[in-house]
N, C-alpha and C positions, 0 to 999 in steps of 0.2 A: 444600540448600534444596528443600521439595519443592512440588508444585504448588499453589497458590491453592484453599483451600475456596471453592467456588463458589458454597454454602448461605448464608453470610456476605458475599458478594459482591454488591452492588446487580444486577443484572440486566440494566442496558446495558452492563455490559462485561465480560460472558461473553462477548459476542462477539469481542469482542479476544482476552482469553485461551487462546479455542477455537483463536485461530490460532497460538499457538505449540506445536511439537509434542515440545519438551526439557521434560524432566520436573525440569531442573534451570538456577535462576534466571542463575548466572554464565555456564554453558553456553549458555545461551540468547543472552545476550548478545556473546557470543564467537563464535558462530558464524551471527547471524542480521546483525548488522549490517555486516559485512564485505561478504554478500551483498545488500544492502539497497543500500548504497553504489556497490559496483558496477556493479550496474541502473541506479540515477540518473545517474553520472558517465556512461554509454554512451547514454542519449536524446541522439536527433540537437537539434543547435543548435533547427532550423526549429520540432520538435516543443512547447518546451518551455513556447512562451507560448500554445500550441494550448487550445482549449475545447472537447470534445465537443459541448457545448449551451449554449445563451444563460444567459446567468447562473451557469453553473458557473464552477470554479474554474481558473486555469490550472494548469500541473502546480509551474511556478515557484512559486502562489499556494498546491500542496496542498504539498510541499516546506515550507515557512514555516510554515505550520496545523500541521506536525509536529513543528517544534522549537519551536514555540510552546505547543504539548499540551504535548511532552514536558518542559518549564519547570514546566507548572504544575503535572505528575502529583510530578516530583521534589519540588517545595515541600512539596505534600499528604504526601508519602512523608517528609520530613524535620521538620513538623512533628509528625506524628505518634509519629516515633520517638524525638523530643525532648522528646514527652508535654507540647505546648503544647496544653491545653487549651480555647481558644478554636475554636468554629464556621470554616469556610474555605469560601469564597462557591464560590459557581459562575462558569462564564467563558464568554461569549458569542462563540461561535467566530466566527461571520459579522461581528460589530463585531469580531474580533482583525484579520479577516482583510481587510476593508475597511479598517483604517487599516494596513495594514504595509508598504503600499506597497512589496510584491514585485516589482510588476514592474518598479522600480528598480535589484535587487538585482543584482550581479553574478554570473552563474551559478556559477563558481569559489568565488566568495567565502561564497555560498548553502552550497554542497554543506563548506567545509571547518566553517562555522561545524554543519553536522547534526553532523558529526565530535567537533567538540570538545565539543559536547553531549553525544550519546550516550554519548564517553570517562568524562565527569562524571557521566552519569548510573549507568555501570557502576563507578566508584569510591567512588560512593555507595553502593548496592547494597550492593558489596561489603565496605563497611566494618560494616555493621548484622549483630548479633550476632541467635542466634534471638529473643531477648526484642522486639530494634526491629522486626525483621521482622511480628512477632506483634500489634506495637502498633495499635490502635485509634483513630480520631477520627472527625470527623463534616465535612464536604465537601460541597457541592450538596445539604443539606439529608438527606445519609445517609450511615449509617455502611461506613465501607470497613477494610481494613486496609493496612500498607506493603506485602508481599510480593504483593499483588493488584498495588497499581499499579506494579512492578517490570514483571511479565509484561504491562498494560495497554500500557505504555511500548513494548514490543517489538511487539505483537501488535496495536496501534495503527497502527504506522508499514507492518508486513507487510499490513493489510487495505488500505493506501493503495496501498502495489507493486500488488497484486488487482485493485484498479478502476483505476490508472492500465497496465496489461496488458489489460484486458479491454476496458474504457469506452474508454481514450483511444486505446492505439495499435493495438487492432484493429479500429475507426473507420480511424484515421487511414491505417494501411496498405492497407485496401482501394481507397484513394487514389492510392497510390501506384504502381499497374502505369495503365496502363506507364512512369510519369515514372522510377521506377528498373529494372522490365525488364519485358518481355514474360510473363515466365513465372513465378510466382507461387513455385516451388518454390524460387528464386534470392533470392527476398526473405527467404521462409522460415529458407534457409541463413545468411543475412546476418547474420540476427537472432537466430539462434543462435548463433553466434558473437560478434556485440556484446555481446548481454547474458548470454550464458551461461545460455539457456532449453534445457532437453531437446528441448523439440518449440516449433516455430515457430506465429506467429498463424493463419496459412491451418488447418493442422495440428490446434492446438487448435479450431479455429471446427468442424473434422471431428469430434474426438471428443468436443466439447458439442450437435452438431448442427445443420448450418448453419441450416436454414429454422426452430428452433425459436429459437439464437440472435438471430440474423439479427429476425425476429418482436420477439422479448425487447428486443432494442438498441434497434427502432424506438416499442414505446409507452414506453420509456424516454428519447424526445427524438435517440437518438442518431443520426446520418447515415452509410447507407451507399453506396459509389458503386453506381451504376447497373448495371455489369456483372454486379456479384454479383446484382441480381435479376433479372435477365435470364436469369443463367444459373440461378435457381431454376426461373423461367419456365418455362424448357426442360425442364423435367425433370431436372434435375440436381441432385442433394442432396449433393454432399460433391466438393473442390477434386481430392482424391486416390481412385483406387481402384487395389482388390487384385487381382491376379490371379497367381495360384501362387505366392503368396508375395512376390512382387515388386511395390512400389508405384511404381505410375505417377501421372502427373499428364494 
């Protein structure tokens, strides 16, 4: 299966596609949702009904927004390849997501029901020959095809991991020294470990920039503790430095 014409593609969801980097649909699925899941299932309890900012979503809340997308993209993907020629509305995510009353949901029960989703949605995929894949309709008032919203599907739920890494828990973990340790690099390690990131929040905040991120986060609503601008203040622009190779903190 190969990648999504992009030319034929409505234009808000290039960006989703942009984010998956397999050139090959089942592939994609195979190997992106495994890590997808494992991310979520490792957010601490505390974190989960956390808000960066007033009126945003909890992560509980974006979780649900995502198997709630991914219902409707599969629909879209299955009428299409069904060749049911009627029009398919558009779906107002903020009304989905104010009525799903998330934050009822049992976190276990949340994360197994993404699972059986995703499974569904990857046995659909996979059952569509090139003809379904190739088929045509019309959705939110434009035309798409199935094999778009395949990679939409993936590349949808991967831009949500993005902001909940960046927006939520690198907010949130600047919070957290010293309530989990004095020394930043240990949180780091932590977090490496839980979710299975190559480099830690402190770490990434280094090589996007603190004072530029840092800046970015806050006309974006979001909160940072105190210390980090403090130590801006000071003159200090980045949590780690080098010297002869060796990173200190």
């Amino acid at each position: 299966m190969p990648r999504p014409n992009l030319s034929i593609v409505p234009e808000f969801y290039h960006k989703y596609i942009n984010q998956v980097p397999e050139n090959d649909l089942m592939e994609a699925f195979q190997k992106e949702s495994p890590s997808f899941t494992q991310f979520m299932e490792n957010i601490p309890e505390a974190k989960r009904e956390y808000r960066y900012s007033e009126g945003k979503w909890t992560i509980k809340e974006v979780v649900q927004h995502i198997i709630d997308g991914e219902r409707v993209f599969d629909y879209r993907a299955l009428c299409f390849a069904r060749k049911d020629p009627a029009p398919l509305p558009g779906f107002d995510e903020n009304i989905f997501a104010a009525n799903a009353k998330s934050e009822n949901r049992n976190w276990n029960d949340l994360m197994e029901e993404f699972k059986v989703v995703r499974k569904s949605s990857e046995y659909l995929f996979g059952s569509f020959d090139e003809e379904q894949l190739n088929a045509r309709g019309i959705s939110s008032n434009h035309s798409n095809y199935v094999l778009a919203f395949g990679y939409v599907i993936i590349g949808h739920s991967l831009h949500h991991l993005n902001v909940i890494r960046e927006r939520y828990l690198a907010s949130w973990v600047s919070f957290r020294i010293p309530e989990i340790s004095d020394e930043f690099y240990r949180v780091d390690d932590a977090m490496m470990a839980g979710f299975g990131w190559e480099i830690g929040a402190f770490e990434s905040w280094d090589v996007l920039g603190v004072e530029k991120t840092v800046k970015a986060m806050k006309e974006a609503g979001y909160k940072v503790a105190a210390w980090v601008e403090e130590m801006l203040n000071k003159g200090i622009k980045s949590f780690y430095k080098v010297e002869n190779g060796i990173r200190l903190c």
